[in-house]
C-alpha positions as a Markdown table, in Angstrom:
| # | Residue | x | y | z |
|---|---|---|---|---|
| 1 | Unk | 31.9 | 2.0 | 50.8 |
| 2 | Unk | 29.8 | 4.2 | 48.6 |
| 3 | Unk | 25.9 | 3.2 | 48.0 |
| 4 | Unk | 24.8 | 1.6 | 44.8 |
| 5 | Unk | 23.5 | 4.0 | 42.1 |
| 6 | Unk | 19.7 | 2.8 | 41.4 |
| 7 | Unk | 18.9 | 2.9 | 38.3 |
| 8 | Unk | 15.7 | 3.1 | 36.2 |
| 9 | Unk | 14.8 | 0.2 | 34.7 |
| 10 | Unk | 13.7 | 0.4 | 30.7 |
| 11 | Unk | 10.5 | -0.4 | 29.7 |
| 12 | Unk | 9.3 | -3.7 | 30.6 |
| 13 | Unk | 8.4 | -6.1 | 27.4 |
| 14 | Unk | 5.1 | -6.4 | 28.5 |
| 15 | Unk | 5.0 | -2.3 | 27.9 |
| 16 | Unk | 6.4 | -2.7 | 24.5 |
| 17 | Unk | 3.5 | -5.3 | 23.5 |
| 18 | Unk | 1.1 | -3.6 | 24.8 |
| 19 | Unk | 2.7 | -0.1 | 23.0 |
| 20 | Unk | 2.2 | -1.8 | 19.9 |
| 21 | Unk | -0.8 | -4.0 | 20.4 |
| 22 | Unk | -2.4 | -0.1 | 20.8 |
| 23 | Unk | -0.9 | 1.7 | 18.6 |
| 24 | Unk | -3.0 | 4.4 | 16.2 |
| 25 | Unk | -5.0 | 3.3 | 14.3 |
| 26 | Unk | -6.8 | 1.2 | 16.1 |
| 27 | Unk | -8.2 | -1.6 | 13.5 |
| 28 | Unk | -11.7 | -1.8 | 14.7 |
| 29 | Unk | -13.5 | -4.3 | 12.3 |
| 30 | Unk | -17.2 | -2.6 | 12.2 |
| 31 | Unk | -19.2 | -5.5 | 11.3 |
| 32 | Unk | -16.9 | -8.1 | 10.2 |
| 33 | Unk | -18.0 | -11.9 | 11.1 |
| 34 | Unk | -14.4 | -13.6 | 10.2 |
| 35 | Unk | -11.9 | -13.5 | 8.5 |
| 36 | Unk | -9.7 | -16.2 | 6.3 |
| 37 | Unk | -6.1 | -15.7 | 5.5 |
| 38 | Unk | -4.8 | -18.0 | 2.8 |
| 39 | Unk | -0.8 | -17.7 | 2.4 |
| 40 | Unk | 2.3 | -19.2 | 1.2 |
| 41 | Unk | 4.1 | -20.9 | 4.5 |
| 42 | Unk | 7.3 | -19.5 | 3.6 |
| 43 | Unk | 9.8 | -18.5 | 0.2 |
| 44 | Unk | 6.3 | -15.9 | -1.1 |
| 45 | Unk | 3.6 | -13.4 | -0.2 |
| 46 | Unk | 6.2 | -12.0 | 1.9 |
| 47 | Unk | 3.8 | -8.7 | 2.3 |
| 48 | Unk | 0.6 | -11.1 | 3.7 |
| 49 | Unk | 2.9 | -12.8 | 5.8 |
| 50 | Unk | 4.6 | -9.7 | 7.1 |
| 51 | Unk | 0.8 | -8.2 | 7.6 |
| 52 | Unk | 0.2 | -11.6 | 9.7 |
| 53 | Unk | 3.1 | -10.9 | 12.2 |
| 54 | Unk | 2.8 | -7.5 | 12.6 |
| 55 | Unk | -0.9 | -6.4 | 12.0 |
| 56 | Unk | -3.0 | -9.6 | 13.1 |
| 57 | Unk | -2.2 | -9.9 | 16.6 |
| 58 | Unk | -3.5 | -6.0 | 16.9 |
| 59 | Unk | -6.4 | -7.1 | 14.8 |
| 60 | Unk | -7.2 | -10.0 | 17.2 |
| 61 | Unk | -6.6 | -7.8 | 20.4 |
| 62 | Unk | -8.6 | -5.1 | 19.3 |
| 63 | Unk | -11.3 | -7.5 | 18.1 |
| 64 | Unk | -11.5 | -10.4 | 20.4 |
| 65 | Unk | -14.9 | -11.7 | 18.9 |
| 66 | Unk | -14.0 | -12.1 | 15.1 |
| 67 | Unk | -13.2 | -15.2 | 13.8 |
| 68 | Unk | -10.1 | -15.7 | 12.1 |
| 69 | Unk | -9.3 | -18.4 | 10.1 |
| 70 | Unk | -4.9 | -18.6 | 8.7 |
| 71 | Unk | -4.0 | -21.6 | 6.4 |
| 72 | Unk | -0.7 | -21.5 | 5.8 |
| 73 | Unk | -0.5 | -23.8 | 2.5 |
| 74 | Unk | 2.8 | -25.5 | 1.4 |
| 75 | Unk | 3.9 | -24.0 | -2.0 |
| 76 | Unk | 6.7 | -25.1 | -4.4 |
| 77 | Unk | 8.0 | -23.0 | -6.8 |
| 78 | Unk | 6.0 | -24.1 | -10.0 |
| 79 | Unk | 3.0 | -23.3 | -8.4 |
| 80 | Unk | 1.4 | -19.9 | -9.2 |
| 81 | Unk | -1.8 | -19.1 | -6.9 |
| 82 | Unk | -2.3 | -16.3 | -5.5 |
| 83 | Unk | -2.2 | -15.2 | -0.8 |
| 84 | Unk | -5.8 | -13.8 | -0.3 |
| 85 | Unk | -8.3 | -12.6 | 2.7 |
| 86 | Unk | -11.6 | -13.7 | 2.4 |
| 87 | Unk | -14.0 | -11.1 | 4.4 |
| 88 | Unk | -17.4 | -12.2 | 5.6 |
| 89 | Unk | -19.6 | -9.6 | 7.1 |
| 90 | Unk | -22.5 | -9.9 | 9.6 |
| 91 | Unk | -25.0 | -9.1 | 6.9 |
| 92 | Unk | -24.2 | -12.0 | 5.0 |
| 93 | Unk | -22.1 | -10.1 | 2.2 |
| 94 | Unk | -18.6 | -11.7 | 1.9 |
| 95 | Unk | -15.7 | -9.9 | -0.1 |
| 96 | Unk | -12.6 | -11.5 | -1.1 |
| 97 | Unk | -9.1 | -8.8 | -1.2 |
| 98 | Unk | -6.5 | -9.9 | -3.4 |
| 99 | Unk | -2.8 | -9.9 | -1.3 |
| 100 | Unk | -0.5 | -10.7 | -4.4 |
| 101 | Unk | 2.1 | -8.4 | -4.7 |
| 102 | Unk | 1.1 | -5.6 | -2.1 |
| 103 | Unk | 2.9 | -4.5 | 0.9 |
| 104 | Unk | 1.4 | -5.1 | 4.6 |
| 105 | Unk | 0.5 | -1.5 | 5.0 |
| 106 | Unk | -1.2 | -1.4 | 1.5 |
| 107 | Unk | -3.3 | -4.6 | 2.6 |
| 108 | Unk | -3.8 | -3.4 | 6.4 |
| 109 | Unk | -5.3 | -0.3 | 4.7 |
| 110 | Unk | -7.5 | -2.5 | 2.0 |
| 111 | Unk | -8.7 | -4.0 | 5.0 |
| 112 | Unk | -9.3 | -1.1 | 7.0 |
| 113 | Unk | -11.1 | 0.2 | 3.7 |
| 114 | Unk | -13.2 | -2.5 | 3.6 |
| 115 | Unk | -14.2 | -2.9 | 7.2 |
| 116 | Unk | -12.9 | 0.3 | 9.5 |
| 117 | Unk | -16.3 | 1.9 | 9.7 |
| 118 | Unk | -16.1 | 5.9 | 10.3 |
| 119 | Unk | -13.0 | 5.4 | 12.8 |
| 120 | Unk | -11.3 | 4.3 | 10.1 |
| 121 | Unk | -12.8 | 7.1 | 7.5 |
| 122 | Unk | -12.3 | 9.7 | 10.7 |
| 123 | Unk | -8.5 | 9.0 | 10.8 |
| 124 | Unk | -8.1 | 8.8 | 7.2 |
| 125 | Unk | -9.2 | 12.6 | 6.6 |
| 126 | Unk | -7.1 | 13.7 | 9.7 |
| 127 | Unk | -4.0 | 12.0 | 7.9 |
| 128 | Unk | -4.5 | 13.4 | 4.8 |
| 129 | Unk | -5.3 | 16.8 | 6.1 |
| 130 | Unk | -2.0 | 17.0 | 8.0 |
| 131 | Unk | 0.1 | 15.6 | 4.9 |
| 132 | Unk | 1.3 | 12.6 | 6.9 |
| 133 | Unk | 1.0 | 8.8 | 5.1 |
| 134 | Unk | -2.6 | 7.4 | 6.1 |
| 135 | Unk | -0.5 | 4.2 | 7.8 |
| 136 | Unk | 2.7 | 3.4 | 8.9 |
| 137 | Unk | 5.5 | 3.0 | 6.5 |
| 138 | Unk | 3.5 | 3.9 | 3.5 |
| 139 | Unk | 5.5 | 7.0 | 1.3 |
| 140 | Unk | 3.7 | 10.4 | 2.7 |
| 141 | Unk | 1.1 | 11.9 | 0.7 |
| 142 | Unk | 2.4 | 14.5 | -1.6 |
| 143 | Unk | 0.6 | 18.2 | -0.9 |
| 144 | Unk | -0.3 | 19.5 | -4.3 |
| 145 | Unk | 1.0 | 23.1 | -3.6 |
| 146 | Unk | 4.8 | 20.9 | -3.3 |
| 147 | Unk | 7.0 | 21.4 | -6.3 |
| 148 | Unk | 7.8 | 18.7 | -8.2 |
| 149 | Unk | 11.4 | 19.2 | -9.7 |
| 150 | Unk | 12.4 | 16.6 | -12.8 |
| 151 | Unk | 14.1 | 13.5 | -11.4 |
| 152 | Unk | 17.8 | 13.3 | -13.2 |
| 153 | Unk | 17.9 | 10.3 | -15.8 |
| 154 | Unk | 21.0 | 9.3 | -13.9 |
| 155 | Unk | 22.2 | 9.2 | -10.1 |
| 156 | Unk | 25.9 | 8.6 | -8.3 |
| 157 | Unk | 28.6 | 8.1 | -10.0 |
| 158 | Unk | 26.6 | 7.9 | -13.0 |
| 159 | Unk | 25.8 | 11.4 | -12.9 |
| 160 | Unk | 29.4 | 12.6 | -12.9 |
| 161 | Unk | 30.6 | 10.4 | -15.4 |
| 162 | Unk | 30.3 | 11.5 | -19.0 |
């Protein structure tokens, strides 16, 4: 009887967390006290509540000491306020970003703007200098040597058809 093959087992799902709980850049909060989420709890501000799953548990890892405060609020469909994160720094100052309407990236990098210190301003230049987009899943910076041909008015099918 021949011997069993051994295999190599994948990465483990601890790995996988900790891959992403790590990943660049690392969102160190320079002198941020708290912070206070204020969202939809489901059917709007899909953009703060994607930024919640994915970018607050880094946030929290990486910053074990900040207080963070997320009310998830009950909203019907008449209603018309607005998801927001409420900063509140160590000197006292507080500064409220406005969520409505942005993509998680676009608020991860508000936030980073607001409190990343010069990590944050350090990783920012490196990005840009390279041509890459400053986070994840944001559209890549455009070089300013790139050509920029005219978009056609139409696309597909339309384009063929007279």
């Amino acid at each position: 009887m021949p011997r069993k093959a051994k295999s190599i087992p994948g990465p483990s799902r601890l790995s996988k967390i900790l891959l992403q709980l790590n990943k660049a850049p690392k969102p160190n909060l320079v002198g941020l006290k708290s912070l206070k989420l204020t969202l939809a709890a489901k059917n709007d501000h899909f953009g703060a509540r994607h930024f919640l799953k994915e970018d607050m548990p880094r946030i929290r890892y990486t910053n074990p000491n900040l207080n963070i405060e997320v009310n998830r609020l009950p909203k019907a469909k008449e209603e018309t306020w607005k998801p927001e994160m409420m900063l509140e720094f160590r000197n006292g100052k507080t500064q409220t970003l406005n969520l409505d309407k942005k993509w998680s990236w676009n608020i991860f990098k508000d936030l980073m703007e607001a409190a990343g210190g010069t990590s944050w301003a350090r990783w920012k230049a490196e990005r840009e200098a390279a041509g890459l987009p400053i986070v994840e899943g944001a559209p890549p910076n455009p070089s300013p040597f790139a050509s920029s041909s005219p978009k056609p008015e139409k696309t597909g099918a339309a384009a063929v058809l007279p």
